[in-house]
C-alpha positions in Angstrom: 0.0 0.0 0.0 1.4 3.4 -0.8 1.5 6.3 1.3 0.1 10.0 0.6 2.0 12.8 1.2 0.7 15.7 3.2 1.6 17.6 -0.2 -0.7 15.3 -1.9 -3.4 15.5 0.2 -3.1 19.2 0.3 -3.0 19.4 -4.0 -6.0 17.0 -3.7 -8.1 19.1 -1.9 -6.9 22.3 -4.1 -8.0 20.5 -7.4 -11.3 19.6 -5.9 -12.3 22.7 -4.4 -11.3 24.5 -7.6 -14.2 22.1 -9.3 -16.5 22.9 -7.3 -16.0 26.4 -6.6 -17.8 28.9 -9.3 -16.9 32.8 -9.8 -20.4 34.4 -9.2 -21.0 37.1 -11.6 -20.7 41.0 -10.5 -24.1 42.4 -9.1 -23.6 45.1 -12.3 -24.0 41.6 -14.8 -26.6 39.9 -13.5 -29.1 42.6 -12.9 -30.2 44.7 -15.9 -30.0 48.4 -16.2 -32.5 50.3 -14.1 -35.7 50.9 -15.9 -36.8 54.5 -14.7 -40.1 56.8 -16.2 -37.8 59.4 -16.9 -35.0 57.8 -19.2 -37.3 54.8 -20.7 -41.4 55.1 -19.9 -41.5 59.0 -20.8 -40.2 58.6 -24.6 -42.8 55.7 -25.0 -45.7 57.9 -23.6 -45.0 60.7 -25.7 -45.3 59.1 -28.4 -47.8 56.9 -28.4 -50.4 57.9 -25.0 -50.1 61.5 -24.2 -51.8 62.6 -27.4 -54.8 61.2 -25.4 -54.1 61.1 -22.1 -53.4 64.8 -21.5 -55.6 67.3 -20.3 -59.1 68.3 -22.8 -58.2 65.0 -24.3 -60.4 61.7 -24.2 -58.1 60.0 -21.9 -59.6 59.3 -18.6 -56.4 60.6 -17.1 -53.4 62.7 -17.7 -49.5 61.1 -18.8 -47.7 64.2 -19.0 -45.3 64.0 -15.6 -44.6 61.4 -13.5 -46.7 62.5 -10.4 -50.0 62.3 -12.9 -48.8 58.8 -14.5 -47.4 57.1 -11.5 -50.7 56.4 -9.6 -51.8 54.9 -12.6 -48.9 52.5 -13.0 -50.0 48.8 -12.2 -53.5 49.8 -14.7 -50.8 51.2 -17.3 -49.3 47.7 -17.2 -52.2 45.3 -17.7 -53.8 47.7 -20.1 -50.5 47.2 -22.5 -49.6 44.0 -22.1 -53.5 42.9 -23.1 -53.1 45.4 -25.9 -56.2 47.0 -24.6 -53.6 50.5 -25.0 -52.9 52.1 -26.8 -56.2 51.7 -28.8 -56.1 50.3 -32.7 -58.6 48.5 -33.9 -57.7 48.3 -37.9 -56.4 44.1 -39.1 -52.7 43.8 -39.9 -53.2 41.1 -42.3 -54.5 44.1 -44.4 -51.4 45.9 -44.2 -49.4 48.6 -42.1 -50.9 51.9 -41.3 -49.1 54.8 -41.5 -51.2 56.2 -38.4 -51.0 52.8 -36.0 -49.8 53.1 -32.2 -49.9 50.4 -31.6 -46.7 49.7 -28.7 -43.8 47.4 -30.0 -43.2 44.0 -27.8 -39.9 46.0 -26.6 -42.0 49.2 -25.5 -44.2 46.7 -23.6 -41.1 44.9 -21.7 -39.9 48.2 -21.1 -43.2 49.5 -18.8 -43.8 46.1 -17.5 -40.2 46.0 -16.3 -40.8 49.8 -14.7 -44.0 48.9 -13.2 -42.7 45.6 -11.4 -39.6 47.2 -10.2 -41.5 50.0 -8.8 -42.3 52.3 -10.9 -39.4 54.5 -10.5 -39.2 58.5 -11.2 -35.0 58.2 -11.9 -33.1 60.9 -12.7 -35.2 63.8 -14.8 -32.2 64.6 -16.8 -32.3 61.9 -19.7 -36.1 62.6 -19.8 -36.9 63.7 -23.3 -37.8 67.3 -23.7 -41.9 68.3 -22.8 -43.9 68.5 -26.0 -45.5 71.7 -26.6 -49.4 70.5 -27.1 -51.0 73.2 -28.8 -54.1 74.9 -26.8 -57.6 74.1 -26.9 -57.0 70.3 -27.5 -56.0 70.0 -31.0 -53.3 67.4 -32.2 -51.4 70.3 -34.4 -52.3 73.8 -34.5 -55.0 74.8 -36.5 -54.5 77.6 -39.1 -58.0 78.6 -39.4 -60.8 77.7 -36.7 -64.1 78.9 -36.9 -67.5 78.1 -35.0 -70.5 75.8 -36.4 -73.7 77.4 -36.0 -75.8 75.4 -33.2 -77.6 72.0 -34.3 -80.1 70.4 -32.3 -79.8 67.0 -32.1 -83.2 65.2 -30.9 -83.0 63.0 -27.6 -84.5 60.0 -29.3 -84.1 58.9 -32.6 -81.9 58.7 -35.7 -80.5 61.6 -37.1 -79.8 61.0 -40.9 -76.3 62.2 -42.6 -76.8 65.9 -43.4 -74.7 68.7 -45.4 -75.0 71.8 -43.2 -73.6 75.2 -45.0 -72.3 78.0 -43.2 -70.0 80.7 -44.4 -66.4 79.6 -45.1 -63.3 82.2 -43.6 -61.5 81.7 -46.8 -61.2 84.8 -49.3 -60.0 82.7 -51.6 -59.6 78.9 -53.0 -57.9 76.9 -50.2 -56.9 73.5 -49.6 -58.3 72.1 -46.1 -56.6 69.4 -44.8 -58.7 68.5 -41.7 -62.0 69.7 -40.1 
């Protein structure tokens, strides 16, 4: 029978516990980078929710800061990841729309990952600058708005598609984009 050397036992035990020891990886690899409103949410509200959800506009509550939008985070969530939000009703097997907003899967990730690590404000300086909404609720500032006489519209009923005249601002031919 042969005999061990302390030497040998000692390398033995080195060359085992280098097996079953593991590095574990920096805190900084393992956890990803902070998801914050400021920096990542913001950007995705601006452009797709806060043409609605501002105030005047249909949307039952306002997205413009973080104090308004935070309160609403966990709803935020579960209305994007069902696709409920933003609205868009139109078939993609029919084609892409020039006007869709609807959220990409990445835009989703990014305000589910905010919302269940907190929903944090972050740092306001990445934040993207405010837009400028024009006044009275409209999507881009009208050149021309005018007044429509008033129309009564019966309680009950059905009100069949009418042409109503009233007096155009214009002087002279124009091109109208939108009423």
């Amino acid at each position: 029978m042969s005999r061990i050397s302390t030497a040998g036992v000692l390398l033995l035990f080195v060359l085992a516990g280098g097996l079953l020891w593991t590095p574990t990886p920096a805190a900084s690899q393992d956890s990803p980078p902070a998801v914050t409103f400021h920096k990542d949410v913001l950007p995705v509200l601006q452009k797709n929710c806060q043409s609605c959800h501002r105030p005047g506009q249909i949307g039952p509550f306002s997205m413009l800061t973080y104090k308004e939008t935070r309160p609403w985070a966990k709803a935020i969530k579960q209305a994007v990841v069902t696709r409920a939000m933003p609205p868009w009703f139109a078939d993609p097997r029919y084609g892409h729309f020039n006007n869709d907003r609807s959220l990409e899967e990445s835009e989703i990730a990014t305000i589910a990952a905010w919302v269940d690590r907190g929903a944090p404000e972050g740092d306001p300086a990445p934040a993207p600058p405010t837009i400028e909404w024009p006044s009275g609720g409209w999507q881009i500032k009208p050149d021309v708005a005018f007044e429509l006489p008033p129309y009564p519209v019966a309680a009950r009923g059905i009100v069949e598609w009418e042409r109503i005249a009233f007096p155009a601002p214009f002087k002279e031919d124009t091109w109208v984009t939108s009423v």
